[in-house]
ZAMIGU-87153 format. One line per field, with one value per residue (C-alpha): chain; x, y, z. Coordinates in steps of 0.1 Angstrom, whole numbers, plus 5000, padded with zeros to 4 digits. Last residue first. Layout:
residues N
ch = [A	...]
X = [X	...]
Y = [Y	...]
Z = [Z	...]
//
This chain:
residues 342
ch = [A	A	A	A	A	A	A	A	A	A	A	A	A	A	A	A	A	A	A	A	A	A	A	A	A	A	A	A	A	A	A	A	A	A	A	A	A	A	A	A	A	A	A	A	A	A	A	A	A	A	A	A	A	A	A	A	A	A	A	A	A	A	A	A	A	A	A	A	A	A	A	A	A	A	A	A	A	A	A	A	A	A	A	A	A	A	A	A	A	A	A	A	A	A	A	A	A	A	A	A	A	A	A	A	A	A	A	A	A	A	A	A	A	A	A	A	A	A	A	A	A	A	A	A	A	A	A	A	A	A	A	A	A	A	A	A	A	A	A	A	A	A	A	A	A	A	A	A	A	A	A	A	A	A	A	A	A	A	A	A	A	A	A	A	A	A	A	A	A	A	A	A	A	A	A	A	A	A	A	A	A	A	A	A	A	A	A	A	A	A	A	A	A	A	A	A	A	A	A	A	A	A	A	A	A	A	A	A	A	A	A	A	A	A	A	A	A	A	A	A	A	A	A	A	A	A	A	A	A	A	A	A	A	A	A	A	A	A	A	A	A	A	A	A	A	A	A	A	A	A	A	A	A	A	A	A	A	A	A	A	A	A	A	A	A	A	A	A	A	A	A	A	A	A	A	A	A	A	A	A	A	A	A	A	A	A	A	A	A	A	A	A	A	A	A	A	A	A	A	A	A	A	A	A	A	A	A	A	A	A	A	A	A	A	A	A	A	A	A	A	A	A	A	A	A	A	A	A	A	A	A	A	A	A	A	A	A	A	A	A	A	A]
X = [3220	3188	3176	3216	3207	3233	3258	3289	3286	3275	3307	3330	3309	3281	3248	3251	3276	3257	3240	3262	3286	3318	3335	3371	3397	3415	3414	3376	3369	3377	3359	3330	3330	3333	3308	3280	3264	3255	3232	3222	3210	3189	3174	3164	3153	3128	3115	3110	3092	3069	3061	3052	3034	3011	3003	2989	2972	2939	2938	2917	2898	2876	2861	2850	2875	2894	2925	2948	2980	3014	3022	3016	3037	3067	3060	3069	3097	3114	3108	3123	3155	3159	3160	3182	3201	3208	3224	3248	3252	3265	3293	3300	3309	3325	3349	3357	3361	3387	3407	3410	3413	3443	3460	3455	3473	3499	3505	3503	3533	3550	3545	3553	3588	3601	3628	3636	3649	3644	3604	3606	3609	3571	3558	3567	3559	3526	3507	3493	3487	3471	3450	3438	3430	3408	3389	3381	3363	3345	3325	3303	3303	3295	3270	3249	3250	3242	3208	3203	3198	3179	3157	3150	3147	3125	3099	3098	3086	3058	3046	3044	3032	3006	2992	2991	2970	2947	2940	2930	2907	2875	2891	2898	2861	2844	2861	2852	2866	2867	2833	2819	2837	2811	2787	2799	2837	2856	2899	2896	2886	2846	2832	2792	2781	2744	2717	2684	2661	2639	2638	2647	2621	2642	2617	2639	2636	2664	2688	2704	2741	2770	2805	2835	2869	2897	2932	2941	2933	2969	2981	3015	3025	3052	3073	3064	3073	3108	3118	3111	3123	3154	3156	3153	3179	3206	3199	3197	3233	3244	3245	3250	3238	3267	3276	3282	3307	3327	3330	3342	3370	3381	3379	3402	3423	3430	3437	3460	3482	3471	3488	3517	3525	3519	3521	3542	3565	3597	3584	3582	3612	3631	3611	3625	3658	3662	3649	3673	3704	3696	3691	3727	3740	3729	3746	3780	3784	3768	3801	3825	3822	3845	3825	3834	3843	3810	3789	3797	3795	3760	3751	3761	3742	3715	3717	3725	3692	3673	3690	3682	3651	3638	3647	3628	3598	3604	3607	3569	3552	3528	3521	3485	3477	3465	3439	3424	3418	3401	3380	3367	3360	3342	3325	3314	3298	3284	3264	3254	3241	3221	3208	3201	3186	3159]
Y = [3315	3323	3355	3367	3369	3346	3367	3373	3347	3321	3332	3323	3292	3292	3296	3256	3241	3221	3205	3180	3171	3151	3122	3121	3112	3145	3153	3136	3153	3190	3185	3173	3205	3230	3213	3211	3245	3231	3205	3233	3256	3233	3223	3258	3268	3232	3247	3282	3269	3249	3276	3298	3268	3264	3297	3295	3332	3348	3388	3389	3355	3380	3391	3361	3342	3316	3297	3323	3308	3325	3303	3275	3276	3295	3259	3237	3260	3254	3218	3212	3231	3215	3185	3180	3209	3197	3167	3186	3211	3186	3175	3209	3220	3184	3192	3232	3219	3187	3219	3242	3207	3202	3235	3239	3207	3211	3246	3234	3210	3235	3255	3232	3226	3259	3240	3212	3242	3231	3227	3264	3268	3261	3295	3318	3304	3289	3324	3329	3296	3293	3320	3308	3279	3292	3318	3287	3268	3299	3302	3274	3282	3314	3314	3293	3304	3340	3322	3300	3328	3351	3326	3312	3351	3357	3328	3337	3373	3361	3337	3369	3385	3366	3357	3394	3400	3367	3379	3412	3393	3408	3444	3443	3429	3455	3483	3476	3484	3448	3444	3477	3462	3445	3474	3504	3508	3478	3484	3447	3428	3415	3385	3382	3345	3336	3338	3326	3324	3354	3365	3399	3420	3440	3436	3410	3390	3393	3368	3377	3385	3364	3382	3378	3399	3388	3400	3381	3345	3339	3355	3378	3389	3410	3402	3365	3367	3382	3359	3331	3342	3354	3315	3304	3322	3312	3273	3283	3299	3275	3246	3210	3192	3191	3156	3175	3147	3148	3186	3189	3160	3182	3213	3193	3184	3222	3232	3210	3190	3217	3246	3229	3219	3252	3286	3274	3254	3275	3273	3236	3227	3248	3227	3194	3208	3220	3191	3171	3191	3190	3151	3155	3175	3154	3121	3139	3154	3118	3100	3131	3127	3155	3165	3204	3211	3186	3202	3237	3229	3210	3245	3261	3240	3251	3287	3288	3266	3292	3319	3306	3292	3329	3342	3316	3326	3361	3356	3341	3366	3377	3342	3334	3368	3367	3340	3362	3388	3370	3350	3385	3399	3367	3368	3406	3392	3368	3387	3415	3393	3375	3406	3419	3386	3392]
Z = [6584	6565	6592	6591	6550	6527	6504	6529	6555	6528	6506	6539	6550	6568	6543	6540	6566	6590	6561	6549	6522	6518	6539	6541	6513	6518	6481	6476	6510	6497	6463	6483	6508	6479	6461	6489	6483	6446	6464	6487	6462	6439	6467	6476	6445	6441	6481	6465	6435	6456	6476	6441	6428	6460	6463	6431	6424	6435	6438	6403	6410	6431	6400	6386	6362	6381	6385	6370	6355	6359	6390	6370	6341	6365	6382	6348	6343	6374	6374	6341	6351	6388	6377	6348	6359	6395	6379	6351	6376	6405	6376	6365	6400	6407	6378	6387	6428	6410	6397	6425	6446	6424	6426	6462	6469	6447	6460	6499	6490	6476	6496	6531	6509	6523	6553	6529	6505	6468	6472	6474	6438	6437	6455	6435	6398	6417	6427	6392	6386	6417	6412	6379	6391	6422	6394	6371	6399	6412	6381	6385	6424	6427	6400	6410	6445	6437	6413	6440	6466	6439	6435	6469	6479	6449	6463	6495	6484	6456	6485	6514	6484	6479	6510	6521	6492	6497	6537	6519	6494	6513	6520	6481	6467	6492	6484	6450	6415	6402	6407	6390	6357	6342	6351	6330	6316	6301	6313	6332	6299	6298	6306	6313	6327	6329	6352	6363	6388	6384	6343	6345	6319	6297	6264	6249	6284	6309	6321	6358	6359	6367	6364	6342	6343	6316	6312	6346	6323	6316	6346	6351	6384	6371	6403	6397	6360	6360	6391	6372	6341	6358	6370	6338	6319	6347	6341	6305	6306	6332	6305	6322	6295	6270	6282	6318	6332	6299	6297	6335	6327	6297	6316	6346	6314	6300	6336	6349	6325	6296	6320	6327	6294	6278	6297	6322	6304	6316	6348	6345	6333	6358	6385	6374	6364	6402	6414	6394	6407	6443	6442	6423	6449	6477	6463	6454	6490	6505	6485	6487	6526	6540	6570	6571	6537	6526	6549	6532	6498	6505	6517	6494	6465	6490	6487	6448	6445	6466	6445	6411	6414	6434	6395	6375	6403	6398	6359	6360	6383	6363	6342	6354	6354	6317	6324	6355	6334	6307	6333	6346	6316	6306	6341	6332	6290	6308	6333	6308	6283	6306	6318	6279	6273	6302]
//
């Protein structure tokens, strides 16, 4: 189980590494696009003012042009460091704060393969142990009628104590249980590994928008220059800050989720791995309960982080966030969520 936790953070560090040194690839073509889209419109003004000859709105347009221009050479040339802390070193600040430390996906993550580990195992506390009433018998052999008494023995004995486990009889009778349990073991994975994908997705999906738009932002901001190319920018500035307020609201529906969800989790993994008998048939029996119970605590857990791309987009918009029209629809839920589950 540690070496898949391992192995999954170790890959989105990879990933976040890669993405962090992207975010300055196309730096000089964005200083370079400055240049020629403020050499175009300084042209322009040029050109209206030959053919208009007002110096006053000549001199007033030029020096708008001019401060734009400074504004956005300043911050390509501070890409790297004021820029970057303004919008992606505070969001992680805001994310930190909302979490308190709580909101660790690493345990989150550890207890869901736990979960899964132990239901596909089947694992029982009392499985290692078969027990079986048989008559008491005098010192001489004699059976003594009307009594009995509990033998236990582990499921590899030899001989008699065993003879239960071994029959036909005891499997075609617990056949109904069989199908039962894995039809609860089975709904139970799929919640897992649903909220396990979706948990992922979306705690690490924050940091991989950001670092997109910086990587696209050098090329698209010195468009804000030309009144015709100032939809970019705009867009850009949008992006940028719903990328950063989905990273926040990730942490901040992980930090709640996790101090449900976690407890709960563990507390049914408890159950399902406890055998409620100790006769032979007890041997097929399992908690159905705790395994459907586990599914339906998955399954919350899923769709409350399912709604932070939807809140992050209302609190930019100012509309109204969340719903369940949208869970398993959207373009992850298309790509990761079963056509049965949609």
């Amino acid at each position: 189980m540690n070496d898949v936790i391992s192995v999954l953070n170790a890959l989105f560090a990879a990933m976040q590494a890669k993405g962090t040194s992207l975010q300055t690839l196309f730096l000089s073509d964005g200083i370079d696009l400055l240049a020629a889209l403020g050499l175009v419109m300084a042209t322009w003004h040029v050109f209206l003012w030959l053919l208009e000859g007002d110096f006053p709105g000549f001199f007033a347009n030029m020096f708008r042009h001019l401060i734009k221009c400074a504004v956005i050479l300043v911050m390509l040339t501070a890409w790297s460091t004021t820029v970057h802390s303004y919008f992606v070193d505070n969001m992680q600040t805001m994310a930190s704060r909302v979490s308190g430390g709580e909101g660790d996906p690493g345990d989150l993550l550890r207890a869901l393969v736990n979960a899964a580990s132990t239901i596909m195992q089947g694992v029982r506390t009392e499985a290692a142990q078969v027990c079986e009433q048989v008559p008491d018998v005098t010192p001489d052999g004699v059976v003594i009628p009307n009594t009995e008494h509990q033998v236990c023995g582990t499921t590899s004995d030899a001989g008699a104590n065993s003879a239960g486990l071994n029959s036909i009889w005891t499997l075609i009778k617990n056949l109904p249980l069989v199908l039962l349990t894995f039809l609860a073991k089975a709904l139970a994975i799929v919640a897992i590994t649903l909220m396990t994908m979706i948990f992922v997705v979306v705690v690490q999906f924050g940091s991989f928008l950001l670092d997109i738009a910086f990587c696209l932002g050098p090329v698209l901001i010195p468009w804000y220059v030309l009144p015709a190319g100032d939809f970019l920018f705009d867009g850009w500035l949008r992006f940028t800050i719903s990328a950063g307020l989905f990273k926040v609201v990730a942490w901040l529906m992980m930090a709640i989720v996790y101090s449900g969800v976690l407890p709960g989790i563990q507390s049914l993994v408890q159950q399902s791995a406890t055998q409620s008998g100790t006769n032979s048939d007890a041997y097929y029996a399992t908690n159905y309960l705790a395994m459907l119970a586990l599914a339906l605590v998955c399954g919350v857990g899923a769709f409350m982080m399912w709604q932070v791309p939807e809140i992050a987009r209302a609190v930019v918009s100012g509309s109204g966030g969340g719903g369940a029209g949208g869970f398993g629809k959207g373009l992850i839920g298309r790509n990761i969520t079963p056509k049965s589950l949609r």
